[in-house]
C-alpha positions in Angstrom: 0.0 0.0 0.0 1.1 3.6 -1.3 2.0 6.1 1.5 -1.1 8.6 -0.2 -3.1 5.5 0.8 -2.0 5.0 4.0 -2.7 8.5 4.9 -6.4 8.2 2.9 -7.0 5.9 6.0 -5.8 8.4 8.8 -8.3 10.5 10.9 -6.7 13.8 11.5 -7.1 15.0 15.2 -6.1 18.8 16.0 -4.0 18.9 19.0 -4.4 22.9 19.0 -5.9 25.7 20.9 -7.1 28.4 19.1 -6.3 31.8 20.2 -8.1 34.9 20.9 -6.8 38.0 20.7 -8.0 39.3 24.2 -8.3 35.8 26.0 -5.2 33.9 25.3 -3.0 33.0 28.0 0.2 33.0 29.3 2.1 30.6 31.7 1.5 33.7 34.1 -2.2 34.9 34.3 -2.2 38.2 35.7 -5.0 39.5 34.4 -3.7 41.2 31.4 -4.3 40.8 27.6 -1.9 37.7 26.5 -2.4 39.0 22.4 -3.4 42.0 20.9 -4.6 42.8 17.1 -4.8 46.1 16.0 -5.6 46.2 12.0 -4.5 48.5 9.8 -5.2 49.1 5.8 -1.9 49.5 3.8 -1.9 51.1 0.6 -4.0 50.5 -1.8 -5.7 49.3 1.1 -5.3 45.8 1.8 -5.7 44.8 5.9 -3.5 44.2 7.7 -2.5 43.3 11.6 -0.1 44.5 14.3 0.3 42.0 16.8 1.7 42.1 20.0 2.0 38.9 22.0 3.6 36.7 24.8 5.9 34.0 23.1 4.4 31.4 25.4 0.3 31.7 24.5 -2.0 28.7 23.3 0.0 25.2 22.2 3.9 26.5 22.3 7.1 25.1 21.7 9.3 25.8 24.1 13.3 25.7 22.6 16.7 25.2 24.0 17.3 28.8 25.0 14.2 28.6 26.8 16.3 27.3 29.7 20.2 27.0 29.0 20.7 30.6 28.0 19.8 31.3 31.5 20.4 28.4 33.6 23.7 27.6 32.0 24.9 30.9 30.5 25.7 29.5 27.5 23.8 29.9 24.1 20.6 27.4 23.3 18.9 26.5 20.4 16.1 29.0 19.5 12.8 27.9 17.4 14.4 29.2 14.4 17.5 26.5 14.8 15.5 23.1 15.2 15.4 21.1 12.4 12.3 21.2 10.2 11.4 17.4 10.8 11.6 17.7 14.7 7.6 17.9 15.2 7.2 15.2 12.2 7.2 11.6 13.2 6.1 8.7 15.1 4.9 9.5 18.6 3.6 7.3 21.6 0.6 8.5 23.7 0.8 8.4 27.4 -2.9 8.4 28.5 -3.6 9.3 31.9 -6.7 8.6 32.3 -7.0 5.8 34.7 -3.7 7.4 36.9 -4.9 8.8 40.8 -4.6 12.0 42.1 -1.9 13.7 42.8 0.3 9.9 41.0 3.8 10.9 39.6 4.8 9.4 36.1 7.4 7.5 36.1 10.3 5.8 34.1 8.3 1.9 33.9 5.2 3.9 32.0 7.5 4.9 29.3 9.0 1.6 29.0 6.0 -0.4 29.3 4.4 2.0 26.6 7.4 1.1 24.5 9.3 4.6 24.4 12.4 4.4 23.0 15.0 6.8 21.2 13.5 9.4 18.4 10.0 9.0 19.4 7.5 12.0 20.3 6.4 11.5 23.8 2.7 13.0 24.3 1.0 13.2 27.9 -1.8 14.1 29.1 -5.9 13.2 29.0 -5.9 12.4 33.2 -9.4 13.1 34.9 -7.9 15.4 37.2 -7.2 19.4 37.6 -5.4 22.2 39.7 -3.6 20.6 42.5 -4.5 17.0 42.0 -3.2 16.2 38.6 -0.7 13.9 38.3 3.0 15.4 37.5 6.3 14.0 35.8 8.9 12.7 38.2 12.5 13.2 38.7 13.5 10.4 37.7 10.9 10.0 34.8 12.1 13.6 32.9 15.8 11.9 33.6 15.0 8.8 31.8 13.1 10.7 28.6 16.3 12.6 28.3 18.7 9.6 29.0 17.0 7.4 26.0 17.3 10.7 23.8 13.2 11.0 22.6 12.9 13.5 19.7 10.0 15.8 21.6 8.0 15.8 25.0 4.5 17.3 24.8 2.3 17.9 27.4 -1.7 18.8 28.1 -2.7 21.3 30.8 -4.2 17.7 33.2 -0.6 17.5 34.0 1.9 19.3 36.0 5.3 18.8 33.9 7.0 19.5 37.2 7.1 17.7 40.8 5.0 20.3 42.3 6.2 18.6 45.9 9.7 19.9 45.5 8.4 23.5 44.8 8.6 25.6 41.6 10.1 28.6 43.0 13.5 28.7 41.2 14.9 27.2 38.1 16.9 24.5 40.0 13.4 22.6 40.9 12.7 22.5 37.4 14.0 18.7 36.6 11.8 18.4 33.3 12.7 21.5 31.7 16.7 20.8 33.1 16.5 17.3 31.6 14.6 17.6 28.6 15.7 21.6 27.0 19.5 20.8 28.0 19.9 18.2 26.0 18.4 20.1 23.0 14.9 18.2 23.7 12.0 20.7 23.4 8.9 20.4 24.8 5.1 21.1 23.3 3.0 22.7 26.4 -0.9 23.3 26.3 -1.8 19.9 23.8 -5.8 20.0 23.5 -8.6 16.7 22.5 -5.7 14.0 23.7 -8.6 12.0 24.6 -9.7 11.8 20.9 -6.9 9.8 20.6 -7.6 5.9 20.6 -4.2 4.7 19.5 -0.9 4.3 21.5 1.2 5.0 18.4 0.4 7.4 15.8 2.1 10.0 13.5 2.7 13.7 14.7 3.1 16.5 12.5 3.7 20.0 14.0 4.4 23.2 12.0 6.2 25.8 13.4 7.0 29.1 12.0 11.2 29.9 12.5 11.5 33.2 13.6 14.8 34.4 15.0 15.7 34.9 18.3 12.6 33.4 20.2 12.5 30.9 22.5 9.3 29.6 22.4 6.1 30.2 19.8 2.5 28.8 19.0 2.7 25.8 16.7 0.2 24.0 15.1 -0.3 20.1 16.3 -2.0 17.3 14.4 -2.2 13.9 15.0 -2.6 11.1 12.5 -4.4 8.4 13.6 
């Protein structure tokens, strides 16, 4: 069977928010506008937008210099630097929807699911919110990074750091640590993971290259 065949059979599943201008939000809500549109008509008239935006709205990538430029002082990869075919690929669903409150992730549910090097991890889909989602473990952000997967992505029903040990500087921060320093990035606000009835499907994410930022919106879809 023909690869245009193959892909004749898959349902397409947007893994993106959308954003309004007005409503989106940051990692930080406080309160203010997240994006702003102002249109304008340029000669002969055409409209057009200004935008002014956090870098870190909707479903983002988050890049290398995300975290090393200022954890490690040294320079990081920014969106503009990955490779074109890093959000393109086979990925591995980790559904949480039978975990408890409050249950840490860790290494065994990446091996059981059958993880292994180049893959793109997704997570998400528990039955819980705020303060009783479950939440990546030490030791599970250590073994993503230690068996090299391409891409970690992540849906808000899941806290992508030990909220136990405290989020109040970047040294409690073992996902981001393990995953961005060793050039891993990571996809944060994933939407309709529990749309998703396969453990292994095909990801494609497009993200636009600008220079200089760390993170940016990118589209998510999932072939399934």
């Amino acid at each position: 069977m023909s690869l245009i065949e193959e892909l004749r059979k898959c349902r397409v599943i947007d893994l993106t928010q959308k954003i309004i201008p007005g409503k989106a939000k940051g990692p930080l809500d406080t309160g203010r506008r997240k994006m702003e549109i102002k249109p304008f008509h340029y000669p002969p008239g055409e409209l057009m937008h200004k935008i002014q935006m956090e870098s870190h709205i909707g479903t983002h990538v988050e890049a290398p210099s995300h975290w090393v430029t200022v954890k490690y002082n040294r320079e990081g990869k920014d969106i503009s630097q990955l490779d074109v075919d890093t959000f393109i690929g086979e990925s591995i669903f980790i559904d949480l929807s039978k975990f408890d409150k409050k249950q840490s992730i860790e290494p065994e549910h990446f091996e059981d699911a059958g993880v292994a090097a180049g893959y793109i991890v997704i997570i998400g889909n528990s039955l819980h919110s705020g303060k009783d989602r479950p939440f990546m473990s030490y030791e599970a952000a250590r073994w993503l990074a230690d068996n090299r997967v391409k891409v970690v992505g992540f849906d808000d029903t899941i806290y992508p750091e030990d909220p136990k040990v405290g989020t109040d500087n970047l040294e409690l921060y073992h996902t981001h640590d393990f995953l961005l320093s060793n050039d891993i990035p990571i996809i944060e606000g994933l939407i309709n993971l529990s749309q998703i009835d396969n453990k292994k499907f095909f990801i494609i994410g497009t993200l636009i290259p600008v220079v200089g930022l760390e993170a940016f919106p990118i589209r998510v879809m999932a072939l399934v």
